[in-house]
KEMAR-981771 format. One line per 8 residues: their letters; for each residue x, y, z of C-alpha. Coordinates in nm, 3 decimals, m for minus. Example, Ala and Ser with C-alpha at 12.3 -4.5 7.8 and 13.67 -1.06 7.14 Angstrom:
BEGIN
as) 1.230/m0.450/0.780; 1.367/m0.106/0.714
//
This chain:
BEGIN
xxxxxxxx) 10.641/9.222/m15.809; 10.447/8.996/m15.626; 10.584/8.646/m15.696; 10.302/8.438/m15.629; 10.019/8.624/m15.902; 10.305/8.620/m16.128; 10.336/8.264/m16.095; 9.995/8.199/m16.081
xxxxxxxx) 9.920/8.415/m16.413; 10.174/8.216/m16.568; 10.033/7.935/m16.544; 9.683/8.017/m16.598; 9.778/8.189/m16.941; 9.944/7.847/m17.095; 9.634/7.648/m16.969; 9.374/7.902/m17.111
xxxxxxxx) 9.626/7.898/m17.466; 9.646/7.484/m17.458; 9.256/7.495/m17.400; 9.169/7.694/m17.665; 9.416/7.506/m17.900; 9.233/7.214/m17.820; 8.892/7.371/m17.882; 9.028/7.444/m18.222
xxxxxxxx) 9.173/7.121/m18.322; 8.806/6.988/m18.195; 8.624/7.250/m18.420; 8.877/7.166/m18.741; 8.816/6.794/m18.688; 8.427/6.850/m18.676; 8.436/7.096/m18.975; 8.623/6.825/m19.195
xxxxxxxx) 8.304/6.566/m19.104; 8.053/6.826/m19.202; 8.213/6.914/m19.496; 8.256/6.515/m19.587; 7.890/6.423/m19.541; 7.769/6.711/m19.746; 7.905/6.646/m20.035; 7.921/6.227/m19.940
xxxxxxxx) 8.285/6.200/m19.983; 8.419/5.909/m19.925; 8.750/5.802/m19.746; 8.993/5.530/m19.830; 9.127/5.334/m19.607; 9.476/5.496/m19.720; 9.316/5.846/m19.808; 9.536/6.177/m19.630
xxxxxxxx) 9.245/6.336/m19.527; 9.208/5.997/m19.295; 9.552/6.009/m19.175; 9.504/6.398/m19.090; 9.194/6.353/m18.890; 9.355/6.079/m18.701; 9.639/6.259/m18.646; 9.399/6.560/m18.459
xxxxxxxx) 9.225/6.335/m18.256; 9.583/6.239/m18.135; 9.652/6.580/m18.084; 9.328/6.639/m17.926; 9.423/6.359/m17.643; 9.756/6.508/m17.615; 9.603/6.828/m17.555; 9.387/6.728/m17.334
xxxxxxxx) 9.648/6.587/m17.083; 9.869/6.865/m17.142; 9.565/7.083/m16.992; 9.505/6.820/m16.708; 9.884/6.794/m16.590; 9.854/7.222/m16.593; 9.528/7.206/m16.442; 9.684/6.965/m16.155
xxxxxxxx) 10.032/7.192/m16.135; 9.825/7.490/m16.071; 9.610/7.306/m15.779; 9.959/7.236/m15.633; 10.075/7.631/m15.631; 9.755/7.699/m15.519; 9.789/7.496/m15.201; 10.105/7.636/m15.155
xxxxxxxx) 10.025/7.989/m15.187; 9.728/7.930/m14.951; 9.942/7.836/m14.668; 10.237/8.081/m14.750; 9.978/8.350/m14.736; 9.871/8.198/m14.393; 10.283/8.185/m14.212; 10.328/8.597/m14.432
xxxxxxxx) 10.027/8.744/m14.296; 10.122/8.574/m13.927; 10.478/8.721/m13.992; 10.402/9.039/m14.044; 10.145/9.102/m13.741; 10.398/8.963/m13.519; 10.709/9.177/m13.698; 10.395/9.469/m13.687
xxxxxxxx) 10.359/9.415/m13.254; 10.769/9.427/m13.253; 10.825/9.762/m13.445; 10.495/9.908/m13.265; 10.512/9.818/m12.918; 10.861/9.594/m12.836; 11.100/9.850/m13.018; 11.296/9.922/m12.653
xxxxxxxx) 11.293/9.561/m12.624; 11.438/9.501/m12.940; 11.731/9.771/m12.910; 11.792/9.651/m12.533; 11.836/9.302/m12.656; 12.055/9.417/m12.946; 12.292/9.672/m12.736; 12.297/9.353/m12.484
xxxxxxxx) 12.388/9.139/m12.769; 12.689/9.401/m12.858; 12.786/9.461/m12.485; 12.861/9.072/m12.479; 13.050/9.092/m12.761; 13.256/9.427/m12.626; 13.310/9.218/m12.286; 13.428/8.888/m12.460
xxxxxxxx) 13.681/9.078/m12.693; 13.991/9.049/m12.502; 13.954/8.685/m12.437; 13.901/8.661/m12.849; 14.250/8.813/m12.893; 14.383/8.540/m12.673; 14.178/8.257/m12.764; 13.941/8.285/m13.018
xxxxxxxx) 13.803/7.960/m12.972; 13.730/8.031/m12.645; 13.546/8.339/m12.727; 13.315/8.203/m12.982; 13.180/7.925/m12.688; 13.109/8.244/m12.459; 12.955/8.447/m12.664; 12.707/8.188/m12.816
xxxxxxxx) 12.606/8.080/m12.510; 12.539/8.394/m12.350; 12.412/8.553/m12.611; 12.156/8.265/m12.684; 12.110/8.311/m12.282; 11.983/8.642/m12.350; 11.765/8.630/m12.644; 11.647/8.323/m12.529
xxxxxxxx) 11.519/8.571/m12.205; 11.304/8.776/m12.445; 11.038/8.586/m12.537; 10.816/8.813/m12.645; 11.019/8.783/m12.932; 11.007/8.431/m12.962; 10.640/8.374/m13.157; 10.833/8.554/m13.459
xxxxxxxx) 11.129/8.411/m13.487; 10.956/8.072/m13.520; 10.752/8.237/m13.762; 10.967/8.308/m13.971; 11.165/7.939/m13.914; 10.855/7.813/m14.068; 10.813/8.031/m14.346; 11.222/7.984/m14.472
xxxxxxxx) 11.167/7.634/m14.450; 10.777/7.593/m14.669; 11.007/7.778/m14.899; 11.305/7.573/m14.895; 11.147/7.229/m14.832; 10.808/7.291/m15.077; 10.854/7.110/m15.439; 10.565/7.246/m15.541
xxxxxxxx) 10.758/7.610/m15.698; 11.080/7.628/m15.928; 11.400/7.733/m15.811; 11.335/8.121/m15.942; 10.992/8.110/m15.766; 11.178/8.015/m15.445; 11.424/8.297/m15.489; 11.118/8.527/m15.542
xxxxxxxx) 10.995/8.477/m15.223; 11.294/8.477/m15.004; 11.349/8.800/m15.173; 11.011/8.873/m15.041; 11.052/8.756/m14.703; 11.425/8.960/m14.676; 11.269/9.333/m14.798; 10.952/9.249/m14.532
xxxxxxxx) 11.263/9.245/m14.246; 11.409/9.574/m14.083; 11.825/9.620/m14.040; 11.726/9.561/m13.655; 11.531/9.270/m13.655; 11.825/9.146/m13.925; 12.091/9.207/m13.637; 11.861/9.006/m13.425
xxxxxxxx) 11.843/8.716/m13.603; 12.164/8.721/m13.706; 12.269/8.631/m13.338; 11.932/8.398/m13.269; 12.123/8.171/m13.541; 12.460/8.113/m13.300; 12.242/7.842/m13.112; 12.119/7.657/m13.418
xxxxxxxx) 12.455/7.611/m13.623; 12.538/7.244/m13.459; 12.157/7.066/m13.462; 12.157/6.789/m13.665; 11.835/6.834/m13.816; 11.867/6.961/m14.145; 11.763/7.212/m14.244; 11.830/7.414/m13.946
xxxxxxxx) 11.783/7.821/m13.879; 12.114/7.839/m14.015; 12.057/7.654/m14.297; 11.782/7.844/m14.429; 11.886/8.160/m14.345; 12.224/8.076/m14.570; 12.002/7.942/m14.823; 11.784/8.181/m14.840
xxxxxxxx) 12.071/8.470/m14.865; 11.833/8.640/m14.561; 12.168/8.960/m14.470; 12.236/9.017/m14.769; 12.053/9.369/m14.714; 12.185/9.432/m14.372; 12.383/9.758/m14.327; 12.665/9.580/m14.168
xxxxxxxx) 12.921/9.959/m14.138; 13.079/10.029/m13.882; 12.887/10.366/m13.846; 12.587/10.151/m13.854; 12.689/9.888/m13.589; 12.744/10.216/m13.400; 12.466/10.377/m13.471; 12.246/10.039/m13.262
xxxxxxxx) 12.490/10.061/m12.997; 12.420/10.405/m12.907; 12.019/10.380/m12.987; 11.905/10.310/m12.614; 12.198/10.534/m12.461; 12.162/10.874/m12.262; 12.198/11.195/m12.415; 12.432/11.340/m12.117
xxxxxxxx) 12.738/11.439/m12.338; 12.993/11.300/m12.101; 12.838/10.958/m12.082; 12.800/10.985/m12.439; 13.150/11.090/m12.510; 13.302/10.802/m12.298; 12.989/10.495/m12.459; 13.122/10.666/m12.837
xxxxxxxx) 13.524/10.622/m12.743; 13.379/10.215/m12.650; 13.221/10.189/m12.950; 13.492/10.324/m13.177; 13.722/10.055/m12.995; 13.521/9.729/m13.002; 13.294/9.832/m13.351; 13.568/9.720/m13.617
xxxxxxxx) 13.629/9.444/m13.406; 13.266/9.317/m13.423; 13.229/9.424/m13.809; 13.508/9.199/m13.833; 13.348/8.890/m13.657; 13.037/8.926/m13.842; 13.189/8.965/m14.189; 13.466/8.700/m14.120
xxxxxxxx) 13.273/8.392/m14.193; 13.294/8.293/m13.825; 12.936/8.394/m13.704; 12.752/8.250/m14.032; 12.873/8.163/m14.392; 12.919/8.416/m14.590; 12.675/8.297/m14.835; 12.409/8.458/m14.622
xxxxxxxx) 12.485/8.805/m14.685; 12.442/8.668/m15.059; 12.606/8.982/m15.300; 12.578/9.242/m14.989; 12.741/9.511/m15.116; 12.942/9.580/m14.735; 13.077/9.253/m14.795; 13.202/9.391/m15.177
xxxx) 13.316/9.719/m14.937; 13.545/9.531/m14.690; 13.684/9.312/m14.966; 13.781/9.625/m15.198
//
C-alpha cells in the first residue's frame, strides 16, 4: 500500500463529505426562505424556526472553516509528497546504478568490512574497547574510499530525515514510509549501511545517521544468521576448493563472533532492528 495516495485519499474524502454537508445545510437554509415567502409567514423575534435558521448559518461558517483548515492540511501533504517523491525517485536510480553496475564494489567493500572485523577479533577478546576504536575507524577508512557509493548514502540521509523532521504527516504516516524506504533496500546494501553508521554515532547534531536509522527501525529486515553473514563473506571468493575449504574454516571461526557484535547492542541500538525476528532467534 502506497502510503502517500492513502493519505492523500483520506483526506480528500472528509473534505469532499464536509463540502457537500455544507452544500446541504446551504440548500435547507434556502428551502426554509422559499417556503416562508410563499406562503408570507412571518417570524417572531422568539419563533424556533428563527433560532433553527440561525443555528445553520452557524453551522454553515463552521463548515466552511472546517473545509478551509482540510483544504490547507492537504496543501501541506501535498508539498511534502512532492519533495519525498523527488529524494525516492533519486534513491532508487542511485540504489538502481549500485545493484546494476557497482555490485563487485559493493561485495568487495562488504567482505573488506568483515575481513576488518576477522583481523580486529583477537584484540576484542583482550580489550574490547580497544577494538571498537579500530574497527570504526578503519572501517569508516574504507567505505569512506568508495565513493561511488557515497551519492546514495546521502540520499537516503536526506530522505530518513524529511521523514523524521517533516510535521506535516502523523506518526502512522511516518511509519508508512520508513516501512517504504526499508522494503526499497537489499540485505547487502543493509550490511552496508549498517557499518557507514560507526562514524556518525558521536556528532552532535541531532538527528544524526544513527539517529534516524534507529528511529526509523531501518534492520529490522536484515538477515543477520550466521549462514547469512557467511554467505557475503564468501560472495567475491574463488571457487578453487582448497582456498575455499581453508576462507569457510575462517568464516566458521570469526562469523558467531561478528553475529554477536552486531546483535549485541554495541554496533547500533537495538531498536534499529525494530521486531527482527533474528533478534527474537538469538534471544530464544
Amino acid at each position: 500500500m502506497d502510503p502517500l495516495k492513502n493519505t492523500d485519499e483520506k483526506i480528500n474524502k472528509y473534505c469532499t463529505l464536509i463540502f457537500y454537508i455544507f452544500l446541504t445545510i446551504l440548500a435547507c437554509i434556502g428551502a426554509f426562505y422559499a417556503i416562508f415567502a410563499a406562503y408570507d409567514w412571518k417570524i417572531e423575534k422568539n419563533d424556533f424556526t428563527n433560532w433553527l435558521i440561525a443555528g445553520g448559518t452557524i453551522a454553515s461558517a463552521f463548515g466552511l472553516i472546517w473545509f478551509s483548515y482540510l483544504t490547507y492540511k492537504n496543501q501541506k501533504n501535498n508539498e511534502f509528497y512532492s519533495l519525498f517523491k523527488v529524494l525516492l525517485e533519486e534513491n532508487n536510480k542511485l540504489l538502481k546504478e549500485i545493484t546494476e553496475s557497482k555490485k563487485d564494489n559493493l561485495f568487495n567493500l562488504n567482505i573488506t568490512i568483515i575481513n576488518l572485523f576477522r583481523m580486529s577479533k583477537n584484540i576484542f577478546l583482550e580489550d574490547g574497547q580497544k577494538l571498537e576504536i579500530n574497527f570504526l575507524k578503519k572501517s569508516s577508512e574504507q567505505i569512506d574510499l568508495h565513493y561511488e557509493f557515497k551519492p546514495y548514502l546521502i540520499t537516503l540521509f536526506r530522505l530518513l530525515k524529511l521523514i523524521s523532521t517533516s510535521n506535516k504527516i502523523s506518526h502512522n504516516d511516518k511509519k508508512e514510509y520508513y516501512g517504504l524506504v526499508r522494503g526499497l533496500t537489499p540485505p547487502d546494501i543493509q550490511f552496508l549501511i549498517l557499518f557507514n553508521s560507526l562514524s556518525f554515532r558521536e556528532h552532535k547534531k541531532r538527528p544524526n545517521y544513527t539517529d534516524l536509522l534507529i528511529e526509523s527501525r531501518f534492520f529490522e529486515h536484515l538477515p543477520i544468521t550466521e549462514s547469512w553473514l557467511k554467505m557475503i563473506y564468501l560472495s567475491g571468493k574463488t571457487l578453487d576448493s582448497k582456498h575455499l575449504v581453508r576462507d569457510s574454516f575462517l568464516a566458521n571461526q570469526f562469523i558467531p563472533l561478528l553475529k554477536q557484535y552486531i546483535t549485541s547492542g554495541e554496533l547500533i541500538d537495538l531498536q534499529a532492528f525494530g521486531q527482527s525476528i533474528y533478534l527474537e532467534q538469538k534471544q530464544a
